[in-house]
N, C-alpha and C positions, 0 to 999 in steps of 0.2 A: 699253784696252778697258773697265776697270772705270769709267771715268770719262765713257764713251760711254752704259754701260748704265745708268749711274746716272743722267745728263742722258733716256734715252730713257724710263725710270719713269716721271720728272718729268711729262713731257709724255705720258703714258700710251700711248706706242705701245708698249710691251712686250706690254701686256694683250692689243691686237689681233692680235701675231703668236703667242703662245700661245694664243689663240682656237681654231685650228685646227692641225690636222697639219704637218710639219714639209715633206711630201709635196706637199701642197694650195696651200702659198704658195711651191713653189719656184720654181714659173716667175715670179711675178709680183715679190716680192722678190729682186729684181740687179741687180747693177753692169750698166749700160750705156755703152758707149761713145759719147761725143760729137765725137770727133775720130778717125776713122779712119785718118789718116797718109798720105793721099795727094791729098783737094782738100778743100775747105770744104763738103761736103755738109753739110747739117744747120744752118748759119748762114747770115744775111744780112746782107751788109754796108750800115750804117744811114746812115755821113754822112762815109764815109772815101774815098782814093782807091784806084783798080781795082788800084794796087801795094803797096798800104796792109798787107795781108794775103797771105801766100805759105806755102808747103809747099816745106820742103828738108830730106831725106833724113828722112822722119818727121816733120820737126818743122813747127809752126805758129810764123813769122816773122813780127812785127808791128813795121814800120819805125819805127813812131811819130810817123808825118806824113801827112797832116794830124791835128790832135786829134778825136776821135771817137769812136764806136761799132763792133762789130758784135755782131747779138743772138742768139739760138736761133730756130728757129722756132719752137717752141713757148714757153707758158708754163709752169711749174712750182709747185709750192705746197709741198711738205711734200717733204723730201728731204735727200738726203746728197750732197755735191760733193767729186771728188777731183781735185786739179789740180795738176799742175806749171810752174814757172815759173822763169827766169835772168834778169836781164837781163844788157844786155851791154854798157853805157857805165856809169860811176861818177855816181850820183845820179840814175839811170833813174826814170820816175814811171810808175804803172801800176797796174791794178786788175782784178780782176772785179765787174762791179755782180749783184745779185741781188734778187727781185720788183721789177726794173725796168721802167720803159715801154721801148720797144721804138722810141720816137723821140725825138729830141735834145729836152730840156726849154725850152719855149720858143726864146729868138732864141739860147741857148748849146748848146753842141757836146755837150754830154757827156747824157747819162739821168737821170732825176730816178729812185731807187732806194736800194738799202741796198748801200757799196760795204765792199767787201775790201780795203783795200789793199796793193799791192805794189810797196814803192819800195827800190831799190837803196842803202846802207849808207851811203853817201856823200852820200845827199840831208841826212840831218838835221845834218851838220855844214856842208854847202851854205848851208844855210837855217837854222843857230842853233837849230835845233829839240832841243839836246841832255836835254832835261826828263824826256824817254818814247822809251821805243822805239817810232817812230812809223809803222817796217813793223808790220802785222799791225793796223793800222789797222780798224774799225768804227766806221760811220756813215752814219748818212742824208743824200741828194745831194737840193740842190734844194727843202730845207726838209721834206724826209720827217722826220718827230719817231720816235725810237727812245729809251728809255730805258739809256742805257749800263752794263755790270759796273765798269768800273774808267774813270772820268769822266777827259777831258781836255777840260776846255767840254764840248761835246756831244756829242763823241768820245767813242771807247771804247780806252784803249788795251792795249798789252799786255804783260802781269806780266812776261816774262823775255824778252829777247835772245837770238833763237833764230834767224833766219835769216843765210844764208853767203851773201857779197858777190858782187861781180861778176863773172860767168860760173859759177857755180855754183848749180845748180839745189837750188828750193826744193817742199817738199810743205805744198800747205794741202789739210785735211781742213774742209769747212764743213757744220755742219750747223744746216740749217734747220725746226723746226718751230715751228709755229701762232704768228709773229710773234719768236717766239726763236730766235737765231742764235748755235751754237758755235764757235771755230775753233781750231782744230790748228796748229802751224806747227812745221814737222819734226818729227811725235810726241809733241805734245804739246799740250794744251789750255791756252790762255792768254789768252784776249780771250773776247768776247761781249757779246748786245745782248739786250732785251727789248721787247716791244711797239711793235714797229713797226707804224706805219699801215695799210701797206700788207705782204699777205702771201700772196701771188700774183702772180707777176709772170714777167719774160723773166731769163735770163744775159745780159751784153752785159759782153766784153771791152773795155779801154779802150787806145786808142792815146792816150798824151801824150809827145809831143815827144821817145821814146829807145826804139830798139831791145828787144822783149823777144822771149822765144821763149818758147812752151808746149808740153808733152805731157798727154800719158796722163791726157787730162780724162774723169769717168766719172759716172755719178750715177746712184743709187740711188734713186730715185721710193716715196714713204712715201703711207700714205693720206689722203688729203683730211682737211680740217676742216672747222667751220663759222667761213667765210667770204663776207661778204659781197660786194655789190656795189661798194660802198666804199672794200674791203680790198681789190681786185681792181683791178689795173693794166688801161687798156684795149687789148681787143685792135685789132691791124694787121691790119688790110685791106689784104692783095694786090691 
């Protein structure tokens, strides 16, 4: 928590919520639920198939076939993300993108955005990736430019080896403001990015190619900045 409060200074949302009474911001500062546990209210599925995505006993099911998207309906800007995630095969690949478009980047499958990622323990010895711990990944998809904390190329990766393997569920705490991105990975703060191009945008969970499951996704909505049109992913038209 001291290392939340110290990061929220920084970015002077502190000021704003001592502005006022403790009374005055309580409805508008909270945890919201994005995942209710029973269908996909609240999401659209962007470029995935109609079995792509499922709810079993609570949990959100992502097969991992075809590769894809599914995104929020809404866009987001300044905020807090809490998410749960397993996967369930050895060297699963997966991610949440954040101020991402809302449709597949060009002629590829996946969102041009600033992703999260969440890859099963197994991947980095799959792929000789043994350098970094290269769960808890940060970086921009699709040539979005982000300035990384801890550089792997243009990645960001992250200081300690903190999440637990396959079938056991992981907590990333992400916090987003004015183009800076924090992350947590079970309790702890270890990665992050800075000035990202882009800093409004959609959630869009990633299906590639291996079974993950999520819960108890929540987000806390921070106040706006100044944000251009630029900075500003474009909205979908229904």
């Amino acid at each position: 928590m001291k290392v939340l409060l110290k990061f929220l200074v920084c970015v002077g949302v502190v000021g704003f919520l001592l502005g006022s009474s403790l009374d005055q911001r309580e409805d508008k500062l909270a945890f919201k639920s994005l995942f209710n546990g029973k269908d996909l209210s609240g999401w659209v599925n962007v470029n995935t198939a109609a079995d792509t995505w499922n709810v079993k006993d609570g949990i959100l099911v992502c097969s991992g076939h075809p590769i894809g998207v599914m995104r929020s309906e809404k866009q987001y800007e300044n905020f807090i993300l809490e998410i749960e995630w397993r996967h369930m095969e050895a060297g699963g690949n997966s991610g949440v993108f954040v101020w991402s478009q809302g449709t597949p980047w060009k002629k590829g499958p996946l969102a041009r955005g600033v992703e999260v990622q969440m890859l099963e323990l197994e991947w980095a010895l799959q792929h000789n990736q043994t350098d970094a711990y290269v769960h808890g990944e940060l970086f921009g998809t699709m040539g979005l430019k982000t300035v990384p904390d801890n550089p792997r190329g243009v990645r960001s990766k992250s200081l300690e080896k903190r999440c637990k393997g396959k079938g056991q569920w992981n907590k990333y705490v992400v916090v987003c403001v004015d183009g800076v991105i924090k992350l947590s990975v079970n309790g702890k703060f270890v990665n992050g990015i800075s000035k990202a191009e882009v800093k409004k945008g959609y959630l869009c969970l990633e299906s590639e190619g291996a079974e993950i499951h999520f819960r108890n996704i929540r987000i806390l909505e921070l106040p706006p900045g100044i944000t251009s049109e630029e900075q500003t992913a474009p909205v979908v038209k229904s």
